[in-house]
C-alpha positions as CSV (number, residue, x, y, z in Angstrom):
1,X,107.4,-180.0,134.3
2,X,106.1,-181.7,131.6
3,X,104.1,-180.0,128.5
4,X,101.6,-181.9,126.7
5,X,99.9,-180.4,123.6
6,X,96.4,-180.6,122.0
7,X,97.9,-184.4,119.7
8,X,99.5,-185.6,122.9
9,X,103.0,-184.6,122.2
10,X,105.1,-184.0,125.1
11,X,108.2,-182.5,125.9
12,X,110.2,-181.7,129.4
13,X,111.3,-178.3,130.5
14,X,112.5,-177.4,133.6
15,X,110.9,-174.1,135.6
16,X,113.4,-171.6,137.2
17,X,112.1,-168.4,139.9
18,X,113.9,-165.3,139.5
19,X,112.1,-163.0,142.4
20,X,108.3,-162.7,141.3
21,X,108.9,-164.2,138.4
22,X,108.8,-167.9,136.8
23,X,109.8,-169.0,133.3
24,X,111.0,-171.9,131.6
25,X,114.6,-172.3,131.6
26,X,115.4,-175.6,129.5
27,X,113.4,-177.3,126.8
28,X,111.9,-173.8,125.9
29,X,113.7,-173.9,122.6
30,X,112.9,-177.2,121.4
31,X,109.4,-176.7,122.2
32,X,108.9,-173.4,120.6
33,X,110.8,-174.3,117.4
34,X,108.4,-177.6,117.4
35,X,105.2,-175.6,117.5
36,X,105.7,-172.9,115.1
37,X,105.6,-170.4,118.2
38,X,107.0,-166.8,117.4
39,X,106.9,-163.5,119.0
40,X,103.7,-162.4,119.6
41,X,102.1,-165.3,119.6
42,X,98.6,-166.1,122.0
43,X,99.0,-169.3,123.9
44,X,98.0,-170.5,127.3
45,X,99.1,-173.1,129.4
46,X,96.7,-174.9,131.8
47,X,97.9,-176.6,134.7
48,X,96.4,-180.6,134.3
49,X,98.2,-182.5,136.7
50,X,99.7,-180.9,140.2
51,X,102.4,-183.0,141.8
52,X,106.1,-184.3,141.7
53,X,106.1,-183.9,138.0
54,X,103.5,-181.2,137.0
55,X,101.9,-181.8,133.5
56,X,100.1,-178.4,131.5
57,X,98.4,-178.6,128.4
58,X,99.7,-176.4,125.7
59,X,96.7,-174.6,123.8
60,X,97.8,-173.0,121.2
61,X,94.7,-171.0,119.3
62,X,94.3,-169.2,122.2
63,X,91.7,-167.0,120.7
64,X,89.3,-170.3,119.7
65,X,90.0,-171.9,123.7
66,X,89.0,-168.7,125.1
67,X,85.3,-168.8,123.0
68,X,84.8,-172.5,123.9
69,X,85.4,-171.6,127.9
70,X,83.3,-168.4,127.4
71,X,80.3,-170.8,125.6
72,X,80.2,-173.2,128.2
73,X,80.4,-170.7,131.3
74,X,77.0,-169.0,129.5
75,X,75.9,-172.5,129.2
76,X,75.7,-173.2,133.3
């Protein structure tokens, strides 16, 4: 999978299943340390792209993304 932020960075990371559960496995620690991400950070990843590689968007003002969506849904 491929993570893509908000100035077009990207960065590869590989997603591993443990029963229920998914994470990322590799390239989690390069991308945290790259976007100032700690513990107990809001984020949210947003799936853009479905197929052989799968590309999310990284939003990280979480708080600020979830106005915008909530603005436009009370807009339609």
């Amino acid at each position: 999978m491929v993570l893509k932020d908000e100035a077009q960075r990207c960065w590869s990371v590989w997603i591993g299943r443990a029963r229920y559960h998914f994470g990322i496995i590799r390239g989690w620690t390069k991308f945290r340390a790259e976007n100032g991400l700690r513990v107990g950070d809001a984020y949210k990843f947003e799936l853009i792209k479905n197929g052989e590689i799968p590309i999310a968007q990284f939003h990280s003002n979480i708080l600020e993304w979830l106005q915008r969506e909530r603005n436009i849904n009370e807009a339609n």
